[in-house]
N, C-alpha and C positions, 0 to 999 in steps of 0.2 A: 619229349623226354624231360621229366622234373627233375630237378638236382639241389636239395636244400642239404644246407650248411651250416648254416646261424643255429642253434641249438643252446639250451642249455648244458652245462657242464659232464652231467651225464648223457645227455641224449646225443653231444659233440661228441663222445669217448666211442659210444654204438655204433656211429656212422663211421667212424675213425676205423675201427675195428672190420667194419665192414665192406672199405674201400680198400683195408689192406689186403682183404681176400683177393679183392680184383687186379691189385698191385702187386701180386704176390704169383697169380696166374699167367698173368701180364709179363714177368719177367719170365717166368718158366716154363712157357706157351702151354704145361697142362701140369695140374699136383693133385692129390688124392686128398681127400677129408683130412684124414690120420696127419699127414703131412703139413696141412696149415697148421693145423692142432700145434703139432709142434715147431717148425717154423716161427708163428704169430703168435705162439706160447698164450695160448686163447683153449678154454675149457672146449672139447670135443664135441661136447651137446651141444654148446654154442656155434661152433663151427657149422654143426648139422644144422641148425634153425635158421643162418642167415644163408647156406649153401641151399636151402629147402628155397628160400623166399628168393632166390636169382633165379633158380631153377622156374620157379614157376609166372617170374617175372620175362622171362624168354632172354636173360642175359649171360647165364652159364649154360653148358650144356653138360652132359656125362655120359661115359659108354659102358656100359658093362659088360666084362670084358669073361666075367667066367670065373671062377674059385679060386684061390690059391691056399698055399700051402695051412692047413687049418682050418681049410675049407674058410677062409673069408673072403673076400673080391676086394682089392685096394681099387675103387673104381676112381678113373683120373675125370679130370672136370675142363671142360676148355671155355673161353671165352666165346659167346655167339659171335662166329664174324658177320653175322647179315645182320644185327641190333644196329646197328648203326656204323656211321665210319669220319673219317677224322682229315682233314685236309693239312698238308705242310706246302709251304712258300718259303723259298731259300731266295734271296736278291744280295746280287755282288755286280760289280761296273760291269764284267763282261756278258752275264745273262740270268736273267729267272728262271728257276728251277720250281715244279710242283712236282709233289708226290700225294696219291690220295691212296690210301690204308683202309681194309674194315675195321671191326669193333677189337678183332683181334693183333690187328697190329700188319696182317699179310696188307701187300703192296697189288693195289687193285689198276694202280695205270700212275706213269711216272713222262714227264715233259720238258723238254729243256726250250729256251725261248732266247735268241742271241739279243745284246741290246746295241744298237749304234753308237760309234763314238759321237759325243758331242748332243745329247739327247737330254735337254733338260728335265727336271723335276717335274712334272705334269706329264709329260710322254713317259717317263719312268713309271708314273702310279698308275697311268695308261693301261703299259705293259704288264703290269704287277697283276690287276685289277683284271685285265680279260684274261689272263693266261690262270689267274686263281677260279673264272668265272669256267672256263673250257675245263677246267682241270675236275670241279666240283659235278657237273656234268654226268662222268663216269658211275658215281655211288649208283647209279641206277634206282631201286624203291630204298634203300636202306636213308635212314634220316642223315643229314649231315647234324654231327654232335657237337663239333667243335672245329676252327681255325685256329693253325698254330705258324705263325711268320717269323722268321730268323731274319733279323735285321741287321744291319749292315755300321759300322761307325761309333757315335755318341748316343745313344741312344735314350729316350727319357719313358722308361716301361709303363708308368702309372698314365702317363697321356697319349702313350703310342706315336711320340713321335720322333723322329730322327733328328738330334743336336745341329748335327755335321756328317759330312760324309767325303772327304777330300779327293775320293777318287771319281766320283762323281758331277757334272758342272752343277751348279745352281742347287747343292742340295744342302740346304740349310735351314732347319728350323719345319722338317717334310709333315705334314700330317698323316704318316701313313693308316695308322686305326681310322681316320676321321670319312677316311677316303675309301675304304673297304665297308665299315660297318654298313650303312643303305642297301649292300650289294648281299649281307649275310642274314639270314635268322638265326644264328645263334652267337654264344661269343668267340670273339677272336682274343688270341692272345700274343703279347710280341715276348721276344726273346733275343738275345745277341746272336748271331746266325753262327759265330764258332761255339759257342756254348752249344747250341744245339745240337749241333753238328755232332758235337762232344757225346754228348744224350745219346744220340744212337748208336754212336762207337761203343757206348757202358751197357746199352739195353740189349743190343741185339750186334754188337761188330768184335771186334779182337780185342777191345777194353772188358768185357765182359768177362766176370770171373776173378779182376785185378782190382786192388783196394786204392793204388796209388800210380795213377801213370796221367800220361800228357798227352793233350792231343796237337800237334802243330800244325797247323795249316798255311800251307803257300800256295793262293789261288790268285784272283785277280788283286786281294791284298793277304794281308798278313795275319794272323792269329792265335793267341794259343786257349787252349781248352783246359783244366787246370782239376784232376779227381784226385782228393787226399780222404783216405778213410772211406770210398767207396761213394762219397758225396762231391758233386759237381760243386768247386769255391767260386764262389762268385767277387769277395773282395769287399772293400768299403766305398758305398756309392754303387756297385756291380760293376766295377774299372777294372778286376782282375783280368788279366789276357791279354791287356793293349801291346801285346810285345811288337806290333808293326812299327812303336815310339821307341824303340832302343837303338841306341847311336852307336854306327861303329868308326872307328875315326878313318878317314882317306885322307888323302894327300895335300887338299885344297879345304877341306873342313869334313866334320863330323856329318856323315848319312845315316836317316832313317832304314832301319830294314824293309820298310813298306819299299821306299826307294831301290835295296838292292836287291830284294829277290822277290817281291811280287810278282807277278806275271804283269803288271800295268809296268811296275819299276822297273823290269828288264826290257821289255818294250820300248819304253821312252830314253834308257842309256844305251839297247841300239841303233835309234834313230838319230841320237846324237851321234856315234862311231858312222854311219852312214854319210854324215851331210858333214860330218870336217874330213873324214879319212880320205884314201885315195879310190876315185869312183871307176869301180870294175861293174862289168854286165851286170853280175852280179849281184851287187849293190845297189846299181841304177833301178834293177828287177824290185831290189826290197822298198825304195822309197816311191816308186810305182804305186805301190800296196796304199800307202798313205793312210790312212787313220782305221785301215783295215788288219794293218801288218800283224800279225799274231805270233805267240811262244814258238809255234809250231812252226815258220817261216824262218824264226832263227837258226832253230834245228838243222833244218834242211840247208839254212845256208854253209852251216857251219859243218854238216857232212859230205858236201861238196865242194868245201875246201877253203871257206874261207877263215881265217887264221883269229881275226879281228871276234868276229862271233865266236869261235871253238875258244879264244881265252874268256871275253865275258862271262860264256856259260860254265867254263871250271870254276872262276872267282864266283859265282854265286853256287858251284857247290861248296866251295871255302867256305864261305860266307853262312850258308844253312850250317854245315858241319859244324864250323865254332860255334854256331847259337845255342844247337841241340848240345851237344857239350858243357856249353854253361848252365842250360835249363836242366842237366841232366845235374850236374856239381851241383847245382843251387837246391834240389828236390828231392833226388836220389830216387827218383820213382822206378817202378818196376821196369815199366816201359814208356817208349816213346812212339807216338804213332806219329806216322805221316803223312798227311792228308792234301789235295789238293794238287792241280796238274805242275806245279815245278816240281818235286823230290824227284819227280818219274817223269820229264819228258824228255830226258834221253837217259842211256849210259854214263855218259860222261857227267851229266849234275850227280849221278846218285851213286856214282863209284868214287866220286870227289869229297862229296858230302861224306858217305861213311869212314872212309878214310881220315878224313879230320877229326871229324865224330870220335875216332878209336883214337888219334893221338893227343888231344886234349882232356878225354875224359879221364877224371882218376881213376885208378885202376881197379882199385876197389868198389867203385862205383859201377866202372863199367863190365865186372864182372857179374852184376848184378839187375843190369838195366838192359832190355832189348830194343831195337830199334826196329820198326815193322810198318809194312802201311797198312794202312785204314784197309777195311776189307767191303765197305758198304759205296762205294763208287765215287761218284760225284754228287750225288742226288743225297749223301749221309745228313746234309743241314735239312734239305728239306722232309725226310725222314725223321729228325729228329724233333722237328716243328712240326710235325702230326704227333709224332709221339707222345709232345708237350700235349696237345689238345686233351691225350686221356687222363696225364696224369695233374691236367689242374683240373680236370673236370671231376676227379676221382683223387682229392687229397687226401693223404693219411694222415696230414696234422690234426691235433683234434679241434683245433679251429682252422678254415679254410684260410688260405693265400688270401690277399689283397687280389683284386681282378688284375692289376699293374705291374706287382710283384715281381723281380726276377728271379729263374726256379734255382730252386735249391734241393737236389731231389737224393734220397738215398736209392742206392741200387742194391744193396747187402744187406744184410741182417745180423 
């Protein structure tokens, strides 16, 4: 599949014009001639002549559906999903996640991949590398169009490679483009992995529809996703979101939130409660577990009755609930989503969390702001790092993205 870009000024403007049809499809999984017409406020003939040339290119399709009123047929147009398909890589400390999508965006096969503790940089791009290789696999005859990776930390997008990543050992300065591209013919492109993530909450999850909401993620770390005016912000340098660096003060000094409510961070301040507290079966059971010990083991301890866990896990819904609070004052967005296995691995973090939530938010604010999670699973990053694959491959600037770029993508019109 060719994809040219570079153009002069007019013939930049054509193609612009004509990736917004696809952009415009793309969001709305099907729209009628008439419709882009007015949507992409693009003359109707024109609509018809570049709607004519997908059509015959086997990249749109159309049904015809029968008359309507005036006797004229609004006939809807969809994306081929067998044209091709798009791969997404989601990597966070506890596992790699693929999702591989057709041309249209449907989710053709989706994989999770646990990573060991203590598994340096090279067995990570390992892991990255055959679980993208397994995952690509799936498209069956359709061409693979594009690779889209949601990456994890500091990230540097024009060289594809990872700054830092602290939850990680040894990952510093990662090449991860350097270390996939051998393995792809086409391109790949990287992206912050909550950004992304973000992406498919606005394309296809409960952002959809909303010009200004957040997305917060507490997973193995912290993040937040940041949509003002219906456009993912990315910030100065693409720094916007690091909220896993916001300090909240404790007793003994100032903690990162990556620290207190990560799933790494609560982990590693239970195994501290473990190995000074007083040792019951219990307990003895959790530090058993050793660097296998998981969210989900505190849970369980903490519902059978251990006291020490059951406060941890309130204080880090405290802890979520002032955040989203402050993000909520500081933004005023529609909503807040909440994304990633803490909000929800029990009752007690998400009945504590919204609790807080309501008594910190202003009131004015919070009568205006909803608090919801994510509706697109676990898999939403790497959903969303396919998704990226269509829409850098299919930009609507009238000059295309730098290959490095981080996206900046509108969802609204």
């Amino acid at each position: 599949m060719k994809i040219q870009h570079n153009h002069n000024p007019r013939e930049s403007k054509r193609i612009a014009n004509k990736h917004g049809i696809l952009n415009l499809v793309f969001r709305e999984r099907s729209c009628s001639r008439l419709a882009m017409a007015r949507r992409l406020n693009i003359n109707a003939s024109t609509i018809g002549k570049y709607v004519d040339a997908y059509l015959q290119e086997g990249i749109l399709v159309e049904d015809h559906s029968g008359p309507t009123r005036r006797g004229r047929s609004p006939v809807p147009v969809w994306l081929n999903p067998d044209y091709g398909c798009f791969l997404g890589v989601d990597l966070e400390a506890l596992r790699v996640r693929t999702v591989l999508t057709d041309f249209a965006g449907g989710i053709l096969a989706q994989q999770e991949v646990g990573l060991r503790a203590g598994l340096g940089s090279e067995a990570v791009l390992r892991t990255v590398r055959a679980a993208a290789q397994e995952a690509a696999r799936g498209g069956g005859a359709r061409p693979m169009i594009a690779v889209g990776v949601a990456a994890p930390g500091r990230v540097d997008f024009r060289r594809g490679r990872i700054i830092r990543y602290e939850l990680l050992p040894d990952f510093h300065d990662v090449p991860l483009l350097d270390h996939l591209r051998p393995h792809f013919d086409c391109p790949i492109y990287i992206e912050d992995n909550i950004r992304a993530l973000t992406l498919a909450e606005l394309l296809r999850g409960v952002g959809r529809g909303h010009r200004h909401f957040l997305c917060l993620a507490a997973r193995s770390g912290i993040g937040l996703g940041i949509v003002i005016d219906g456009r993912i912000y990315t910030g100065s340098h693409a720094l916007a979101g690091k909220v896993g660096w916001t300090a909240f003060p404790r007793d003994a000094h100032p903690q990162t939130m990556t620290d207190l409510v990560s799933a790494k961070g609560i982990v590693a301040q239970a195994i501290r409660i473990v190995k000074t507290a007083r040792k019951t079966p219990l307990r003895r059971s959790l530090l058993e577990l050793g660097d296998d010990l998981s969210l989900a083991d505190l849970v369980g301890a903490a519902d059978a009755g251990d006291r020490a866990m059951g406060h941890l896990l309130e204080q880090v819904g405290r802890d979520l609930g002032l955040l989203a609070a402050n993000l909520a004052n500081l933004f005023a967005p529609e909503t807040i989503i909440l994304a990633g296995e803490v909000p929800s691995c029990c009752a007690l973090v998400r009945q504590t969390l919204e609790e807080w939530f309501r008594r910190w938010t202003l009131k004015e604010i919070l009568e205006g702001t909803a608090l919801v999670d994510g509706s697109l699973s676990g898999f939403a990053g790497a959903m969303g790092a396919a998704y990226l694959g269509f829409l850098k491959t299919f930009p609507e600037a009238a000059a295309a993205p730098e290959a490095g770029a981080p996206l900046v993508v509108g969802a609204h019109r």
